[in-house]
N, C-alpha and C positions, 0 to 999 in steps of 0.2 A: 507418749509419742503416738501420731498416727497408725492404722494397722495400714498392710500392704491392701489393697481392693482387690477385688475377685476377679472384675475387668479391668483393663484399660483399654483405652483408645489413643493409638497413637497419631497423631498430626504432624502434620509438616513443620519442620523446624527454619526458621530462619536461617538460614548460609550464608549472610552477610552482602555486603556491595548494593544496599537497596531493594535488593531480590524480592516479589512482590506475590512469584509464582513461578512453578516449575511444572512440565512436564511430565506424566509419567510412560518411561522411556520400555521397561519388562519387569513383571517380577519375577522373583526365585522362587517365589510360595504360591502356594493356592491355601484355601479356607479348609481347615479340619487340618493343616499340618502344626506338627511341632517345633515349635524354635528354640531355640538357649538364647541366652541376652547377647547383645551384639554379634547377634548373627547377620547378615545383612540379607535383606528380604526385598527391598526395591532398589533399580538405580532411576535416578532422573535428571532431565535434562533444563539446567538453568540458563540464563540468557547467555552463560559463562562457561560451563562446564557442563561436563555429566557429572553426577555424584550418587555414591554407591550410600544408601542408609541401612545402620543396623539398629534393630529391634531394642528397645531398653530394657525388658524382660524375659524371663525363661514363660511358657507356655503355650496352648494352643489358640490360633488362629481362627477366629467363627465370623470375620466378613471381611473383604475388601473393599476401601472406598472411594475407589476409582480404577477405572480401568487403562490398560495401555493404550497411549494417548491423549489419555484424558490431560486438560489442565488444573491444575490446584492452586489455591492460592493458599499462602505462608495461616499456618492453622485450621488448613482445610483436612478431613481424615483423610490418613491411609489403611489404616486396617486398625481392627478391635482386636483384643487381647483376652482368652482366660486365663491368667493368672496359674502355675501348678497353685495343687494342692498345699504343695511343703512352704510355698512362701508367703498363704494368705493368712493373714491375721496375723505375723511372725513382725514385730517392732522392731525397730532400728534401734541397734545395743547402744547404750547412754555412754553418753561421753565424760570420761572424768570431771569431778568438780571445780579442778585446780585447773581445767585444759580448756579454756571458752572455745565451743562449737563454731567451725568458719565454715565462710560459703563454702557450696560444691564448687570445684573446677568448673570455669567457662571454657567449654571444646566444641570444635564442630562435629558433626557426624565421622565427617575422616580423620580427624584428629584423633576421636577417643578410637577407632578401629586400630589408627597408627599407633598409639598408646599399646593398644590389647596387643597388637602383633610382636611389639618389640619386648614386651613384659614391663612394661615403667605404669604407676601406680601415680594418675593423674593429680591426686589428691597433695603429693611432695610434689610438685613443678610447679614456677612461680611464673604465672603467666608476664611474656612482655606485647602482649599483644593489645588491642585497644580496650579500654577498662579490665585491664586484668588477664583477658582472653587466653588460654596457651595455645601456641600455633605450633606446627609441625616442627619447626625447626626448636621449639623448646622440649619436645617432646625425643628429638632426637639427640641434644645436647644431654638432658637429664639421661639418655639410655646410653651414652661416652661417643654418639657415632660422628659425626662429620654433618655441620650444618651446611644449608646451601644459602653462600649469604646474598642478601639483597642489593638489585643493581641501582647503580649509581647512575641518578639520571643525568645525560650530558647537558649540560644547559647550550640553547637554541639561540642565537638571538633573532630577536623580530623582525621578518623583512621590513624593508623601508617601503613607505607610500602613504597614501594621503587617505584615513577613512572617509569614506560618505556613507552617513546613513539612509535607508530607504524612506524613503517621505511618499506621503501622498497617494497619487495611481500605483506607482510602482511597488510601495509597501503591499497595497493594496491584492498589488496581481501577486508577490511574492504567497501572501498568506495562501490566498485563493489557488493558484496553481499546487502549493505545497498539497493541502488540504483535499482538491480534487487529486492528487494522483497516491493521498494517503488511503481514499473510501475506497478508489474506482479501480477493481479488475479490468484494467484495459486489453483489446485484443485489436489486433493494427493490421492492415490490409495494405498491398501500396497493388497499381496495373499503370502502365504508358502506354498511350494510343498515339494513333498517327495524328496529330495535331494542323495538316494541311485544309480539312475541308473547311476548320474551327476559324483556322487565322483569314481561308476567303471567306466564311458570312462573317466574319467582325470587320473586313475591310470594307466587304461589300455596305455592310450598314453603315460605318462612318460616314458614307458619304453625304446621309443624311441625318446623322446625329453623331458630332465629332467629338463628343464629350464621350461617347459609352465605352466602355471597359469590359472586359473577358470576365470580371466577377458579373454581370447581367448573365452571360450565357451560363455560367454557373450554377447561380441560384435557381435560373427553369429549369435544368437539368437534375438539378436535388428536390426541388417540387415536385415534378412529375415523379421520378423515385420514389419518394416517400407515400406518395400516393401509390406507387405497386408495393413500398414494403415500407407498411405505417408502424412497426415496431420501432422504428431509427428515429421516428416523432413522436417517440412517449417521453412519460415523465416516468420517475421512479420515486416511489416513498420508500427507502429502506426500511424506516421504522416500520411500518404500516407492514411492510411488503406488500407493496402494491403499485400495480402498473395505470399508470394514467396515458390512454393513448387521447393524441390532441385532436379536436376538429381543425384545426388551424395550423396553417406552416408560420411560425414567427421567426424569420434566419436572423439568429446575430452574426454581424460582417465583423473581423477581427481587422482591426484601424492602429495602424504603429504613428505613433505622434511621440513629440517630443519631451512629453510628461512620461510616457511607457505605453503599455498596451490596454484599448477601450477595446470594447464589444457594443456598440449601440447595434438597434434592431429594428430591421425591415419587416414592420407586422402586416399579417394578412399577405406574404408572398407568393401564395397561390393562385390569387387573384388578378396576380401582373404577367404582361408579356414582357417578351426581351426588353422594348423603347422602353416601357413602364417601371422596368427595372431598372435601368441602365439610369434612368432619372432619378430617384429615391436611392440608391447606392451613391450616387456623387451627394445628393443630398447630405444622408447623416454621415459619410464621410469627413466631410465638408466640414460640418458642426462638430464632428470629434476632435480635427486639426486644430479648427481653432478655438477647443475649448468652452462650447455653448452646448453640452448634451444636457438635457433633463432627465430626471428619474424616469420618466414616463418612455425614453429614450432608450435608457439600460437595462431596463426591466421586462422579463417574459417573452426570453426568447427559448424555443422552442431544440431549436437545431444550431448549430456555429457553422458558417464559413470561413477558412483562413487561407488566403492567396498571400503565402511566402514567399510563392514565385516571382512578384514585384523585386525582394532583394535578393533573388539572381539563386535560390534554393534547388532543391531536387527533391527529392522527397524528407519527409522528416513523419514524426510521431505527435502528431497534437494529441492535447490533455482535452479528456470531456470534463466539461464542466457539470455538476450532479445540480437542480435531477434532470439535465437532459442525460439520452446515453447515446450521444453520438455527434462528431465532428467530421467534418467535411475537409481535407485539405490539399491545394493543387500548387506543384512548382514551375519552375520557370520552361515554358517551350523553346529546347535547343534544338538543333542538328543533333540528329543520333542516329546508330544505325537500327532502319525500321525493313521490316518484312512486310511487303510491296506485290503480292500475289506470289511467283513462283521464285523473285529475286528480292536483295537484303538491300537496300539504297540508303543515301542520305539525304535524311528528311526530319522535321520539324518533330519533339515527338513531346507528348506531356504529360507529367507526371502527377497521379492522383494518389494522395494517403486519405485512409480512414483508419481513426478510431473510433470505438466502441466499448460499452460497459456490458463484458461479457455474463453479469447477472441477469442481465435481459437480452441481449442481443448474441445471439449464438454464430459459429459461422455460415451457415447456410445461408440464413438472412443478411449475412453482410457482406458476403459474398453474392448474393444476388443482387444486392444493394449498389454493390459498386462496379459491376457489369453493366447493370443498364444505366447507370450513369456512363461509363465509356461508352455504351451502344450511340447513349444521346449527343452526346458530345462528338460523336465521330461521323454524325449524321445530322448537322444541325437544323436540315429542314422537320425533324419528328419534335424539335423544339415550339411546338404547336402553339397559341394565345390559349390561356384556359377556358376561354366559351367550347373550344376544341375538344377538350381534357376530357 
């Protein structure tokens, strides 16, 4: 028969349900204490529970291998073991000839504690749990007490309706949006400006360009921005860690069409004045609607704008898409009551959201960020041509 080792090292035991890794929540011990066997010396927390673990041995403590808070995965240590003296080299006494040797009990950590507490001798209980396993409630049955029995699930039936599976753009955004709000620490800003001076230069300029649209005023407003605060026009490598700031404004304009949601992108929009804008926004619009964007089209955009305010929105939380860290987004200009110098009137007012990937973008900067985009916005003549800039 094997002797007992001098050390052990104990590891995380698997607790079942998939469990891949647990927290460690406090210990009871420190290094140089003494334990007896199932004493219990950490508790931690699984994706499910806390759970208290006891020691498998009598001895002294000489490391812990991990600390509180740390995470562990299933076989990672938790503490090393010396062994007493009285139990190393000491063989496990032979089992009669006539009696073939059976597995140990399968018990969880609380189980065999539940076992130790109630005085029941795992070894006699037949497990009914999965391969054999004894669960608490065998443990309590084998000691005469009162099992807690298992509930009965009510059967549900299925609403009625008609599945559609996601195809296409839409699958597309679904992954993609999942994904960006799985990496990205976002941190969301929303400000409403008086929206009156906004709607006379957009009138005023229709009159000689009837196509242009409030995402023109937009995007100069987020160019010059980013030009006072170029953090909001990086990239980010998380792997790398590393920040990539751009020479370039690339805005993807966020286009609702009847496949789901495109982002084609207005490159080089630092470059343009409002007219300039206002043209190249209907443009890749335009080719979104009707389904003609190219790669060349979707790719390498720097910053997002999203004007929800089109379907009648107010504010909302857009999702940065990685590795930009940062979205731009404006709702629809109502009547509301706005503060008007020393009195509160009713006036036109409009609402700006940003997000940001608070891994780079802190609030100082996105809060100055998104001031002087209301500054520009509330002041449309500092909306300058960039020869100006």
């Amino acid at each position: 028969m094997p002797e007992v080792p001098a050390h052990l090292e104990y590891r995380l035991p698997d607790l079942g349900e998939g469990m891949s890794e647990a927290e460690v929540l406090r210990w009871t011990v420190a290094v140089g204490d003494h334990v007896t066997r199932d004493q219990i010396v950490v508790h931690v927390q699984t994706d499910k529970a806390e759970v208290e673990l006891p020691v498998p041995a009598a001895g002294t403590i000489t490391a812990l291998g991990a600390a509180e808070g740390d995470m562990v995965p299933v076989g990672g240590l938790l503490l090393a073991l010396a062994i007493d003296d009285a139990a190393v080299g000491t063989a496990a006494p032979a089992k009669p000839q006539h009696a073939p040797a059976g597995p140990a009990p399968q018990a969880a950590p609380p189980v065999r504690k539940l076992a130790k507490d109630l005085g029941v001798d795992l070894a006699t209980v037949a497990g009914t749990g999965p391969d054999g396993r004894v669960t608490a409630n065998d443990v309590r049955a084998a000691a005469g007490g009162e099992t807690t029995p298992a509930p009965t699930p009510t059967p549900v039936a299925a609403p009625a309706g008609t599945r559609a599976p996601l195809r296409g753009i839409r699958r597309a955004m679904a992954r993609n949006m999942a994904e960006a709000w799985r990496q990205v620490p976002h941190i969301s800003l929303f400000d409403e400006i008086d929206a009156r001076p906004l709607l006379a230069a957009h009138r005023a300029a229709r009159d000689t360009q009837p196509e242009l649209t409030l995402t023109a005023f937009f995007v100069r407003a987020a160019v010059i921005a980013l030009h006072d605060v170029p953090v909001l026009n990086a990239g980010f490598d998380a792997t790398a860690e590393e920040m990539l700031l751009h020479d370039a404004c690339h805005v993807g304009i966020a286009a609702a069409t009847d496949a789901g949601l495109v982002v084609p992108v207005l490159r080089d929009a630092h470059t343009l004045d409002v007219p300039a804008l206002g043209t190249r926004v209907n443009e890749i619009t335009a080719a979104a609607r009707a389904g003609h964007l190219t790669p060349a089209l979707l790719d390498g955009a720097t910053f997002t704008i999203t004007n929800f305010g089109t379907e009648g929105g107010r504010f909302a939380t857009p999702i940065v898409r990685p590795p930009q860290v940062a979205i731009l987004g404006f709702g629809a200009a109502k009547v509301r009551p706005i503060v008007d110098g020393d009195a509160v009137i009713a006036a036109p007012a409009l609402p700006i959201s940003l997000s940001a990937d608070h891994r780079v973008v802190d609030g100082h900067d996105a809060t100055t960020f998104l001031e002087r985009v209301g500054e520009l916005l509330s002041d449309p003549g500092l909306l300058r041509g960039p020869e100006d800039h």
